[in-house]
N, C-alpha and C positions, 0 to 999 in steps of 0.2 A: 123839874125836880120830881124824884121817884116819889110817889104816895106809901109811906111809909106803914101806911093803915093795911093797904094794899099786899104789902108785901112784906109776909111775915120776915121773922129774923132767922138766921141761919141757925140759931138753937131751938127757934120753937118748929121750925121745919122739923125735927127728927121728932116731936113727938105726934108729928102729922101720920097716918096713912100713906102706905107705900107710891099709889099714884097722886095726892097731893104733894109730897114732899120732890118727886119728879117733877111736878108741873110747878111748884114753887121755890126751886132749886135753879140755879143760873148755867148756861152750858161749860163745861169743863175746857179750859183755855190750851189744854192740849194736844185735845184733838185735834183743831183748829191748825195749831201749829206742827200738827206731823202732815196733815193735809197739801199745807202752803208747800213744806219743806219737799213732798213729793212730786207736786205740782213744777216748783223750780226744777228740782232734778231731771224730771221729762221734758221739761223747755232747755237746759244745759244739751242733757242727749241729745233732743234733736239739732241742736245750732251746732252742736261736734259735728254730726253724721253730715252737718248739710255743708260746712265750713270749714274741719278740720283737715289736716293732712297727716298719713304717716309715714315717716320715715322707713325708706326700707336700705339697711345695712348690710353688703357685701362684703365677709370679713376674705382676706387673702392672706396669708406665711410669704415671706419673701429674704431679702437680706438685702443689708445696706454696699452701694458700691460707688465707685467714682465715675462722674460719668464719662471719663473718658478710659471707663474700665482697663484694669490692672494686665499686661501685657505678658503672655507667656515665652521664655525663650526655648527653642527648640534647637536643636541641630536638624541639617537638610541630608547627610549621609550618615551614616555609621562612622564611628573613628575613635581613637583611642583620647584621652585628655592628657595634654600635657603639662596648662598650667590654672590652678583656680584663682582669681584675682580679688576675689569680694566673698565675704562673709553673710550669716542670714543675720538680717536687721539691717546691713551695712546702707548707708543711703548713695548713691550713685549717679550720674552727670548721663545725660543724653551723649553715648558716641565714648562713653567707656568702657574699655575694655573686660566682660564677664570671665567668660571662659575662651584658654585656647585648643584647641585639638591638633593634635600633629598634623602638619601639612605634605607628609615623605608623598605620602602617595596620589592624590589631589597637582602637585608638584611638578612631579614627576610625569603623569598624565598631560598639564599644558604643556611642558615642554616637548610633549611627542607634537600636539599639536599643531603647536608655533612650528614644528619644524618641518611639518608635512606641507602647514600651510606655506612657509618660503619658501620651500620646493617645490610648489604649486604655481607661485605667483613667479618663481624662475623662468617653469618651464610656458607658462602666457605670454613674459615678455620675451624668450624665445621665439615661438611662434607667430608675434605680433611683428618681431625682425624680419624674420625668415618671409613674409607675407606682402612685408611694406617695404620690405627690401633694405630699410634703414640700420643704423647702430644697433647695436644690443648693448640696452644700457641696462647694469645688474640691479635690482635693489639693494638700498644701503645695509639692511639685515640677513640679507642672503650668507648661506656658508661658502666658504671662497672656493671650497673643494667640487661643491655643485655647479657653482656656479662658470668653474675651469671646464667642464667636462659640457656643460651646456654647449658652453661657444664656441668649444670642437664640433659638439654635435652641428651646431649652427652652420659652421661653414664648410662641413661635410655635405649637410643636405642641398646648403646653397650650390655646393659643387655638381651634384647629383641631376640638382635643377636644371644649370646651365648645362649640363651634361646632354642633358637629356633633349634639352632645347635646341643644343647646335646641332642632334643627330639628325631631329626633324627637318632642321633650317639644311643642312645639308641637301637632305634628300629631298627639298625643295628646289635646291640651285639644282643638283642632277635632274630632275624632273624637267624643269626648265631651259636647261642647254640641250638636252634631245628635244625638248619642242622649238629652240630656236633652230638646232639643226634641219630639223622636218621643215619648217617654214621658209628657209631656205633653202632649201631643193623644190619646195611647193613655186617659189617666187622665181627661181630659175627655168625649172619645168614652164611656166607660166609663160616665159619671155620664147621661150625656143619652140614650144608647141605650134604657136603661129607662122613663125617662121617655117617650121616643117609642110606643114599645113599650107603655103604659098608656094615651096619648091615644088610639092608634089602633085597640087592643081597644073603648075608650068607645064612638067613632064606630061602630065595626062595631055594640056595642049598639044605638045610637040608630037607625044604618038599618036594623037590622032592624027597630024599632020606630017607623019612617017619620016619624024628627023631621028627620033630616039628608037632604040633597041625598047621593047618592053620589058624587059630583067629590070633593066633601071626601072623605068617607073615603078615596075614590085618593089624593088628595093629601098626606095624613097619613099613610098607608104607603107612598108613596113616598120623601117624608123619612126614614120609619124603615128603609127596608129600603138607602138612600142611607149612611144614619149607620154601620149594620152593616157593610156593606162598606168603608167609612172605614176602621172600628174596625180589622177581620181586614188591612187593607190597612197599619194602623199598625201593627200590633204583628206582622207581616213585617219592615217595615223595621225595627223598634226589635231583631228580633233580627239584622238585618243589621249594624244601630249599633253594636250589642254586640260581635259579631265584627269590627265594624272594630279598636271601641276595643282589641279582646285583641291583635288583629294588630300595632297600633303598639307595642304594650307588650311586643311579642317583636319586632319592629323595632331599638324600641330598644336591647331588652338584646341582639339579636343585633349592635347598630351596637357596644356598650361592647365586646363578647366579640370582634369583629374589630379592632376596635382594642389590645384590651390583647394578644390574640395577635398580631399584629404586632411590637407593641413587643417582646412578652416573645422574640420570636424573632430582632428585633434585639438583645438584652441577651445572650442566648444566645451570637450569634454572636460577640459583643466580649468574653465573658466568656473566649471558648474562646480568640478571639485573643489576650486579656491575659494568660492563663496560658502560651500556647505562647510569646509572649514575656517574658515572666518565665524561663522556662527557657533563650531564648537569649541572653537576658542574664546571665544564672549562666554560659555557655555563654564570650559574648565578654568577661566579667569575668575571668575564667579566664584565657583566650588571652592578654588584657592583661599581666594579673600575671604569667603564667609568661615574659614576653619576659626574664624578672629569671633567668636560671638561677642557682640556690643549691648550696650544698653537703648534701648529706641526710644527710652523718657527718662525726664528726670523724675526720681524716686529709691524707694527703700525696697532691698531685696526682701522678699517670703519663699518658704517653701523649696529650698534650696534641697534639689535628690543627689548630689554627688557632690561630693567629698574626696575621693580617693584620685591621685595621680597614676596617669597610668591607668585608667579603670575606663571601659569601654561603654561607649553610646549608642543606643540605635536611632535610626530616622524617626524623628519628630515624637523623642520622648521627652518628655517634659522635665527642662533640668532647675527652670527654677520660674518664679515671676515677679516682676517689676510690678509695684503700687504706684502708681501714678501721686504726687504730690500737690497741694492745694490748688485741689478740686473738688468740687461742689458735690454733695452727695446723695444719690438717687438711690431708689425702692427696685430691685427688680422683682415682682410678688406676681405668683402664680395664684391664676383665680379662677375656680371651678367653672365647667360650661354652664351650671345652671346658674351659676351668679354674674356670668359676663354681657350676659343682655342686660343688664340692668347700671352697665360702668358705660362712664362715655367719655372721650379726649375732655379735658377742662375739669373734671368736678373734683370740689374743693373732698379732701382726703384726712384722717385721722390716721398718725403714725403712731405705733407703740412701740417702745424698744423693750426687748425679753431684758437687759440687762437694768435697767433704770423702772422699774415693775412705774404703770402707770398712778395706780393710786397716791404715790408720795411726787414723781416728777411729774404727773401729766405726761399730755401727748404734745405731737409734733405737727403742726398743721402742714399740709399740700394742697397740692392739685396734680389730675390724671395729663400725664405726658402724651404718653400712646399705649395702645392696646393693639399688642398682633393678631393679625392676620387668620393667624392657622394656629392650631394647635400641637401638643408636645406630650407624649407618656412619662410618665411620673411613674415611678416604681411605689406600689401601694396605694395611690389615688386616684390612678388614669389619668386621663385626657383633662389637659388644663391648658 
C-alpha cells in the first residue's frame, strides 16, 4: 500500500513547484494508450502485408445468350418472296416452314439438268450396247423421243461395225486364196521339177552315148531349167501371199482396235459428262428445295427484315432469327488484352445485369467457360 505521507494529494500537487508537481503527478493514461493502439496498428500491417491477399477484378461488357446461340435464317440465292408464314414473336417448331421464295427459276434450271443428265446416261448405255454387243436396255426415265433416235443410232453403228469388218474379213479370204493358189503351183512345180530333172540326166546319157539327136536333150533341159525358175519364182510369191494374208489379219484386228478405241473414248467422255451432271443436279435439287426456308430449332422469331410479298432477297441477307428455347444462358463478354492475362477456364465470375441494377437484386454467380484464342476489333476499344 502506497505511503500516503509520501505522496502528496493531487490538490496539494498544484500548489508544488513546477518540477515537483511533475515528479509527484502520476503518468497520463493516454499516452499509454495511443502508444499500445499504434503499436497494434504496425503488428495488423505487417501480418496484412505478410498474410494478406488482393483481389484483382477484371471487369468485361458482354450480353446474355443461349448457349446454343439464336440461329440466323438466310437465303443461299437471290429471289423474289412469295409467301411469309410467321410473324415476329411468333414461336415456331424445328422443320417449319418460314419463308417461301419462288421456285420459277431454280425449277426450271433442274429440269434442264435432269434432262441433259438422262441424255447422258442414254447415250453410256448406248455405247456400253454397241461395245458388249448386248441389248440396249433404255432407262426407266429416259424421254422416249431420245431414246428412239438412240437405237437407230445403235444399230446404224453396229451396221457400220460389221460393215467394216466383213470388208477386212473379205480381203482376208482374197488374200488367202492367191496364197492357196501359189502353193499350189509351188507343190505341183515341186512334183514335176524332179521328174524333169531325171529325163534330162537320161537324155544327157544317151547323147553321150549317140542314141539321141542333141536338139532333144537342149530341149528337155530347157523345160527343166524353165520349171526351176517357175518353182523359185512361186514360192517368192507364196511368201509374199503369206505376208499379204498376216497384214490383212493385223488390218483387221487393227480396224476392231480403232473402232472400239473410239467408242470406248466416246463412253469415256459421256461417262465423265453423266457424272458431272449427277452432281449438278444434286446441286440444283438443292437450290430447289431450299426456296422452302425452314426453321432449324425450336423457338421464337426476332428480328424479322421482310415483310412484303413479292419483295426481293439478296444472298445471305439476313431475313430474320430464330431464339433458340429452354436453354441455359451464357455471357459472351469481351475482355480487354490487358485484363486477359489475369482470367483463366474455371474462375468463379460475378454477373451484373444492366436491367435489374445490382445494388437492389444483386448479382449472378458463374464460372469462366472458355477464353479465345485470338483476338477481335471492336469499333472504339480495339483489340479485345
Amino acid at each position: 500500500m502506497r505511503d500516503r505521507r509520501l505522496a502528496p494529494c493531487r490538490r496539494e500537487a498544484e500548489f508544488l513547484p513546477a518540477a515537483l508537481e511533475i515528479q509527484h503527478s502520476p503518468p497520463s493514461p493516454i499516452g499509454q494508450a495511443v502508444m499500445w493502439v499504434i503499436v497494434s496498428l504496425f503488428v495488423v500491417a505487417i501480418g496484412w502485408t505478410t498474410f494478406g491477399k488482393i483481389d484483382v477484378v477484371a471487369v468485361a461488357r458482354g450480353k446474355l445468350i443461349p448457349n446454343d446461340h439464336s440461329k440466323i435464317i438466310q437465303p443461299l440465292d437471290a429471289g423474289i418472296v412469295r409467301g411469309i408464314h410467321v410473324r415476329e414473336g411468333q414461336d415456331v417448331r424445328q422443320g417449319q416452314i418460314l419463308i417461301e421464295l419462288d421456285p420459277t427459276a431454280s425449277r426450271a434450271e433442274q429440269e434442264r439438268v435432269a434432262k441433259e443428265h438422262s441424255a447422258a446416261r442414254v447415250r453410256v448405255t448406248r455405247l456400253r450396247a454397241l461395245l458388249a454387243g448386248g441389248p440396249f436396255e433404255v432407262p426407266s426415265d429416259a424421254d422416249p423421243i431420245l431414246a428412239t433416235l438412240q437405237g437407230e443410232l445403235l444399230r446404224d453403228q453396229r451396221r457400220e461395225f460389221e460393215s467394216r469388218l466383213e470388208a477386212a474379213q473379205r480381203a482376208i479370204e482374197q488374200r488367202e486364196a492367191a496364197m492357196a493358189a501359189t502353193q499350189a503351183d509351188v507343190q505341183r512345180l515341186e512334183t514335176t521339177v524332179p521328174m524333169l530333172t531325171e529325163r534330162a540326166e537320161a537324155f544327157k546319157t544317151l547323147l553321150e552315148g549317140g542314141f539321141v539327136a542333141r536338139m532333144q536333150y537342149l530341149e528337155i533341159e530347157e523345160q527343166r531349167i524353165t520349171r526351176v525358175q517357175s518353182l523359185a519364182m512361186q514360192r517368192e510369191r507364196l511368201v509374199q501371199d503369206q505376208a499379204a494374208v498376216a497384214e490383212a489379219h493385223q488390218q483387221k484386228v487393227a480396224l476392231e482396235a480403232e473402232l472400239r478405241s473410239t467408242y470406248l473414248t466416246e463412253l469415256a467422255e459421256w461417262e465423265t459428262r453423266a457424272t458431272s451432271l449427277a452432281q449438278e443436279l444434286v446441286k440444283a435439287s438443292q437450290r430447289s428445295a431450299i426456296q422452302r426456308l425452314t426453321a432449324p430449332i425450336d423457338g421464337a422469331i426476332q428480328q424479322m427484315a421482310v415483310h412484303t410479298l413479292g419483295g426481293v432477297v439478296t444472298p445471305a441477307q439476313q431475313l430474320m432469327v430464330v431464339v433458340p428455347h429452354d436453354h441455359p444462358l451464357e455471357v459472351e463478354a469481351w475482355i480487354e488484352n490487358k485484363d486477359v492475362g489475369f482470367v483463366s477456364s474455371g474462375q468463379p465470375v460475378e454477373i451484373k445485369i444492366d436491367t435489374f441494377p445490382f445494388t437492389t437484386y444483386g448479382t449472378i454467380s458463374g464460372k469462366v467457360l472458355l477464353i479465345s484464342r485470338d483476338a477481335v476489333q471492336v469499333d472504339k476499344v480495339g483489340l479485345v
